[in-house]
C-alpha positions as protocol buffer text, in pm:
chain_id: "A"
residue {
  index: 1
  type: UNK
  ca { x: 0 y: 0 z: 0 }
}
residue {
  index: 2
  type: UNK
  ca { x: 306 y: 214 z: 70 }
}
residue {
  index: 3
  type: UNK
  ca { x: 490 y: 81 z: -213 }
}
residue {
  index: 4
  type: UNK
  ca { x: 157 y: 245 z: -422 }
}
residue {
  index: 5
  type: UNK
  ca { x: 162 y: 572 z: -261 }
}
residue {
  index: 6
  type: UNK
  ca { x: 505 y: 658 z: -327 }
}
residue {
  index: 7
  type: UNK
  ca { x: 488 y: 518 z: -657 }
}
residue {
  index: 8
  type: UNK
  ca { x: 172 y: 760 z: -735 }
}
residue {
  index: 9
  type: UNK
  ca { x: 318 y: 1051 z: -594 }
}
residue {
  index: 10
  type: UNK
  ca { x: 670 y: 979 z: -807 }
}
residue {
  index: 11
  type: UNK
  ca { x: 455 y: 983 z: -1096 }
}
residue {
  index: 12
  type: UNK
  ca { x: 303 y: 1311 z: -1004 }
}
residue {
  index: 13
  type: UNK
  ca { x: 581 y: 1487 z: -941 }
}
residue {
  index: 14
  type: UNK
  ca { x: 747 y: 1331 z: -1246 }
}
residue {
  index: 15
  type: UNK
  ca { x: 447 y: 1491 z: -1466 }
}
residue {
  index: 16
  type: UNK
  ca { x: 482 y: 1829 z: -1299 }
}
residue {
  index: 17
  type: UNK
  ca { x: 796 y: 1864 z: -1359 }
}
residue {
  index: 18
  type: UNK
  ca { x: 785 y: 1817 z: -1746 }
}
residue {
  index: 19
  type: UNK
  ca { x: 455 y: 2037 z: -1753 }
}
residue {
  index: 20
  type: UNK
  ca { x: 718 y: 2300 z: -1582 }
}
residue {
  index: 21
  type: UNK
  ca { x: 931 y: 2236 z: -1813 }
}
residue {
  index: 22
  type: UNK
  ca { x: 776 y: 2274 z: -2109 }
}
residue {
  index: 23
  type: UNK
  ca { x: 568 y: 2594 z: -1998 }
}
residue {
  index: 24
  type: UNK
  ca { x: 920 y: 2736 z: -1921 }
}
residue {
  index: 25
  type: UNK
  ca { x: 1024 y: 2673 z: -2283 }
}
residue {
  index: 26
  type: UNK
  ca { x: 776 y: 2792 z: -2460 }
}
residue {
  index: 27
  type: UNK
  ca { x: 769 y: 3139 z: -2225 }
}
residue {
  index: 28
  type: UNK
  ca { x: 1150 y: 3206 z: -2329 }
}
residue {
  index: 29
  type: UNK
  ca { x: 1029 y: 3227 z: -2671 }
}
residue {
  index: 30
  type: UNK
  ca { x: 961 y: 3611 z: -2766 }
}
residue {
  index: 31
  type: UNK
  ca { x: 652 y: 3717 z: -2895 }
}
residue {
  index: 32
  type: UNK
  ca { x: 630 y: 4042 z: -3067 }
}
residue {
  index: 33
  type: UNK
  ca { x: 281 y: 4140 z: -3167 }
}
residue {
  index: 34
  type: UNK
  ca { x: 411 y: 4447 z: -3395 }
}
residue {
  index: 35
  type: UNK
  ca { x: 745 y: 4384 z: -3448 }
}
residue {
  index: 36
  type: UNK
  ca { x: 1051 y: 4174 z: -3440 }
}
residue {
  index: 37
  type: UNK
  ca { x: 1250 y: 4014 z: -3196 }
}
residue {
  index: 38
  type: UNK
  ca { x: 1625 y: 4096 z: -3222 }
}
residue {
  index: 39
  type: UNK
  ca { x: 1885 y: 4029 z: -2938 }
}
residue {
  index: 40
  type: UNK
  ca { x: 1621 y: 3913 z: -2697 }
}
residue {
  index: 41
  type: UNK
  ca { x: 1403 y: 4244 z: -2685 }
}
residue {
  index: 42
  type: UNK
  ca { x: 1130 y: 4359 z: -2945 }
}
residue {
  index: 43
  type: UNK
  ca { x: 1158 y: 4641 z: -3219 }
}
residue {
  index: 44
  type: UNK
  ca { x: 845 y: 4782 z: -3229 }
}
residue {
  index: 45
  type: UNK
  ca { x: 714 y: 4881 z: -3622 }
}
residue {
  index: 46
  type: UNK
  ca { x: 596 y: 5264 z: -3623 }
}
residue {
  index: 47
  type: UNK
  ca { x: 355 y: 5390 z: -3394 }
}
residue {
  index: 48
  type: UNK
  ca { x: 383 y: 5096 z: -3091 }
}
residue {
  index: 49
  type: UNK
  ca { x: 522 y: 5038 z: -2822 }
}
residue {
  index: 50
  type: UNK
  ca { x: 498 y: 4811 z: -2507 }
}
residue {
  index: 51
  type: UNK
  ca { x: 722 y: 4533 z: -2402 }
}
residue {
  index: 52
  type: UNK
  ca { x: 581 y: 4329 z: -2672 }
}
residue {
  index: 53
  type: UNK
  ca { x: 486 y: 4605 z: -2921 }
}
residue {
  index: 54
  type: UNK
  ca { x: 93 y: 4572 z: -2813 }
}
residue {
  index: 55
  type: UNK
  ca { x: 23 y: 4893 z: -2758 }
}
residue {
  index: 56
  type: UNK
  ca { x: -63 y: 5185 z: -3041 }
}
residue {
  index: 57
  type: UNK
  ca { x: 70 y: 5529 z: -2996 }
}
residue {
  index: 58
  type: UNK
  ca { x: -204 y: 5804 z: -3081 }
}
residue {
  index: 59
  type: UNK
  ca { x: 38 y: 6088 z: -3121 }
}
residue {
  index: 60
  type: UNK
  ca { x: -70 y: 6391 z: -3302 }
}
residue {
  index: 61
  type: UNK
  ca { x: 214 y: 6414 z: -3530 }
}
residue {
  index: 62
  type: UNK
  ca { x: 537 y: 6254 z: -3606 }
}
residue {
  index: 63
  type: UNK
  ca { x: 753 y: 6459 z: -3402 }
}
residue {
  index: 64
  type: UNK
  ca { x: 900 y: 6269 z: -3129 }
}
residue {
  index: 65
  type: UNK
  ca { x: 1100 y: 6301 z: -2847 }
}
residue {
  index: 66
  type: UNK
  ca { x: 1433 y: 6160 z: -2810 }
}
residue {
  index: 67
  type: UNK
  ca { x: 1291 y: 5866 z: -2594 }
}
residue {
  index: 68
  type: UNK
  ca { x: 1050 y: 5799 z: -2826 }
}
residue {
  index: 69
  type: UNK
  ca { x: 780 y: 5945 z: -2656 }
}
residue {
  index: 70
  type: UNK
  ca { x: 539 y: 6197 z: -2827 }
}
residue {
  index: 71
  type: UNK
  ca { x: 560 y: 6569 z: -2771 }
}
residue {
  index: 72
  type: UNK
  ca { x: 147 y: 6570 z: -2836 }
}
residue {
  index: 73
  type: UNK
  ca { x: -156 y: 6349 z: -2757 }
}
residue {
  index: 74
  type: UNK
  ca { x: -408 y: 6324 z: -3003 }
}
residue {
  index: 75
  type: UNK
  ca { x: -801 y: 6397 z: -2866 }
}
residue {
  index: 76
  type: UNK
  ca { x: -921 y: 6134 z: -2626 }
}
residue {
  index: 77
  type: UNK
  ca { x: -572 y: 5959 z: -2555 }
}
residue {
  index: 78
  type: UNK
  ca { x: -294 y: 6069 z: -2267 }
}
residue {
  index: 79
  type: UNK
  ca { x: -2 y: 5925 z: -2163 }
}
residue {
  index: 80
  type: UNK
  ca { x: 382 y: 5926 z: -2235 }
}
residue {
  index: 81
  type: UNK
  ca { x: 380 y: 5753 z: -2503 }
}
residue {
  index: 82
  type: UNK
  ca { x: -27 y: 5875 z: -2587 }
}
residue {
  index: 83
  type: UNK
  ca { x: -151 y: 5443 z: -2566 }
}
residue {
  index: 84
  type: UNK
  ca { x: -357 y: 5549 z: -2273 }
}
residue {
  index: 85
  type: UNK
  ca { x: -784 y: 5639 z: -2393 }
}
residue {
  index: 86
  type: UNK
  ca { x: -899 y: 5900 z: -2196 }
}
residue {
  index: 87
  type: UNK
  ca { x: -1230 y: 5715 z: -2073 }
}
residue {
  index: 88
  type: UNK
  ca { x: -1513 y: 5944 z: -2003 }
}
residue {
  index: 89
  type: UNK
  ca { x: -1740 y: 5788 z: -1785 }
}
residue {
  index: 90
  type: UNK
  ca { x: -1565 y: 5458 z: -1715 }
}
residue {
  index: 91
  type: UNK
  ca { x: -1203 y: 5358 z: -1671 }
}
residue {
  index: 92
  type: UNK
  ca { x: -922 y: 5187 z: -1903 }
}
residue {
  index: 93
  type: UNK
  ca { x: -924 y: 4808 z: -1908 }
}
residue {
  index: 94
  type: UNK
  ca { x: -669 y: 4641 z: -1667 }
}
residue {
  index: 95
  type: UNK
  ca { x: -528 y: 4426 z: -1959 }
}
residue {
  index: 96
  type: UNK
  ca { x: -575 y: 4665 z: -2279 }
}
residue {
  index: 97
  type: UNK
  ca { x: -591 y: 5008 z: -2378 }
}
residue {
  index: 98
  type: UNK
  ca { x: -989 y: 5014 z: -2438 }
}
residue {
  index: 99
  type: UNK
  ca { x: -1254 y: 5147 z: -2198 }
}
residue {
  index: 100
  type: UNK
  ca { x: -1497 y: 4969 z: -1983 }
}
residue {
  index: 101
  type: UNK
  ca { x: -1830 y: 5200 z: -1941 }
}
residue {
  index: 102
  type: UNK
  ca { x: -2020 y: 5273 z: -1652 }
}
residue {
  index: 103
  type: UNK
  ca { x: -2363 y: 5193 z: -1724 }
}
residue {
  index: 104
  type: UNK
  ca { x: -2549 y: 5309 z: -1932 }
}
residue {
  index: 105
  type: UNK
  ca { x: -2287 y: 5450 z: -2113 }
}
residue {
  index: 106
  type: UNK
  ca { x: -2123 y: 5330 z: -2433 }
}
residue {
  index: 107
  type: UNK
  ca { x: -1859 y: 5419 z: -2713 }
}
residue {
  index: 108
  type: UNK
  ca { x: -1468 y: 5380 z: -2756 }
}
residue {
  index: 109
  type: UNK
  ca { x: -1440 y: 5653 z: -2487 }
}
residue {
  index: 110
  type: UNK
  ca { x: -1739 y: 5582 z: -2272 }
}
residue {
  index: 111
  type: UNK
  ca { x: -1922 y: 5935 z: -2383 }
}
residue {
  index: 112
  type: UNK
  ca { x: -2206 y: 5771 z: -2546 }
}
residue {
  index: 113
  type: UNK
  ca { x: -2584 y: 5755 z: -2400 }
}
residue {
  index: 114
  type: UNK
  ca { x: -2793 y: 5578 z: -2664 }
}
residue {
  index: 115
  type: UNK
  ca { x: -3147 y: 5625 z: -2553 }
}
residue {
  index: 116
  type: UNK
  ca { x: -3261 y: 5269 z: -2540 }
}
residue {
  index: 117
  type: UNK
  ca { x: -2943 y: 5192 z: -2295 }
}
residue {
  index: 118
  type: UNK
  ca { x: -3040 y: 5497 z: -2061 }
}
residue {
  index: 119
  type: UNK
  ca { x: -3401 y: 5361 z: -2066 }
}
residue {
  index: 120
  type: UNK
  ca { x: -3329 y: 4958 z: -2000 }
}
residue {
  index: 121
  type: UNK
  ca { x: -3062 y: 5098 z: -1747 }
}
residue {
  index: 122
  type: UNK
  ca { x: -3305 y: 5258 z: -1580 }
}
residue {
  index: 123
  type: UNK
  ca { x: -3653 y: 5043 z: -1628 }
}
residue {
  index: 124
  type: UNK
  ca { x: -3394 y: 4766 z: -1477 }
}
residue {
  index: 125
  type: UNK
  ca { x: -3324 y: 4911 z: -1193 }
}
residue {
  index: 126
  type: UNK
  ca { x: -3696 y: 4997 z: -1083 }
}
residue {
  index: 127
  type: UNK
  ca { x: -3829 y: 4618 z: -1195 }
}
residue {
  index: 128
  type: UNK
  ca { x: -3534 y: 4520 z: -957 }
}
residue {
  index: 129
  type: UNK
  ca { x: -3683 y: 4803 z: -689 }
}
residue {
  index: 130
  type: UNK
  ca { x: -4025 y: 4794 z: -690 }
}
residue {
  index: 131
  type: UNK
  ca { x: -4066 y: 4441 z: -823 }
}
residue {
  index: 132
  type: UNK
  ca { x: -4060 y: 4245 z: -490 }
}
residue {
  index: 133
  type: UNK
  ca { x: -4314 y: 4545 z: -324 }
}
residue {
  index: 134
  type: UNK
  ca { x: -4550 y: 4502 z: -635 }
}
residue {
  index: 135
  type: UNK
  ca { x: -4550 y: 4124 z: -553 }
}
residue {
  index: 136
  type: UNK
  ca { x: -4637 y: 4199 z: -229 }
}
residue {
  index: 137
  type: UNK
  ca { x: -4941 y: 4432 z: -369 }
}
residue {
  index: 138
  type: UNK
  ca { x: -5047 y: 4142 z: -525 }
}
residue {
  index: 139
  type: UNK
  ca { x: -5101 y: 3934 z: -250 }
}
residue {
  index: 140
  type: UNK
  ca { x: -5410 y: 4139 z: -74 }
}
residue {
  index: 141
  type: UNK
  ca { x: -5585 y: 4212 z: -429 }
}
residue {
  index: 142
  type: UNK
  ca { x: -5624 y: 3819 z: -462 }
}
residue {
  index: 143
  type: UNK
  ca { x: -5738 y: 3778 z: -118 }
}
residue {
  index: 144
  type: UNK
  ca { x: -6028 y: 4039 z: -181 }
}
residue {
  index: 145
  type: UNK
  ca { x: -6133 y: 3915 z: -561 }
}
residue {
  index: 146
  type: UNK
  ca { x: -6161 y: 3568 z: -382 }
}
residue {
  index: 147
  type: UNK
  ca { x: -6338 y: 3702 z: -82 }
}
residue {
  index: 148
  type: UNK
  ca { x: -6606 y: 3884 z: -277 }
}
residue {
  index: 149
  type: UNK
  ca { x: -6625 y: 3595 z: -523 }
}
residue {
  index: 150
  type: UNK
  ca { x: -6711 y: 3371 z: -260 }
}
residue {
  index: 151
  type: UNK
  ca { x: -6952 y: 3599 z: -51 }
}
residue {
  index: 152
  type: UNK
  ca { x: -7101 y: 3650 z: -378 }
}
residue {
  index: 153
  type: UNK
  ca { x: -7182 y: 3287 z: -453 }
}
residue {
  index: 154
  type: UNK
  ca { x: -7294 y: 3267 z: -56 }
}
residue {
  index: 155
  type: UNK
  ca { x: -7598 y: 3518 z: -180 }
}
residue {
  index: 156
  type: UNK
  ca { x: -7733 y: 3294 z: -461 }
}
């Protein structure tokens, strides 16, 4: 019984290790979304930059500054390097440079109210407010439709 435990456990460890292996390899190997690897870093193509050349600069012109950074943003983006959207009524995705909206707001910059989002935003929230209390309203308008119903039939 031992003997089986050990053996188990040997054979785990065995297949963890060559899953940590191979995930090591394969994360070594550079990945350049616009651009190409040379000498272990990326060269970003025109108008990117990030560690893996994800990231599109929104400068307003060419002109650059000797870091590579842009002397102007264009409208609706900040930043150094002007990758950052200026998001209106939301904030900038942890992950990618887009905006996530507050409700009911919508657009690349969150600065959008479409009328049928302002309307479900709010009809939503008063189905989820008064719902349960119109339920309850319910309740008592049953009781007297079956109470006159039956006094009714109680006079034939």
């Amino acid at each position: 019984m031992q003997k089986t435990v050990a053996t188990i456990l040997f054979l785990i460890f065995v297949l963890c290790s060559v899953h940590g292996f191979h995930r090591k390899r394969r994360g070594n190997e550079l990945i350049c979304v616009n651009g190409t690897a040379k000498h272990g870093a990326c060269e970003c193509d025109k108008n990117f930059v990030g560690r893996h050349c994800e990231r599109k600069m929104f400068c307003r012109s060419n002109e650059r500054d000797r870091d590579g950074s842009c002397l102007s943003c264009q409208e609706n983006y900040e930043g150094i390097y002007c990758d950052r959207p200026i998001c209106k009524n939301g904030q900038e995705d942890e992950f990618e440079p887009r905006c996530v909206c507050n409700k009911p707001y919508s657009g690349e910059f969150c600065d959008k109210l479409v009328t049928s989002d302002v309307y479900h935003f709010y009809n939503t929230k008063m189905v989820q407010a008064i719902g349960p209390l119109g339920a309850l309203t319910l309740i008592p308008l049953f009781l007297i439709y079956y109470g006159c119903e039956y006094l009714a039939q109680k006079r034939q």
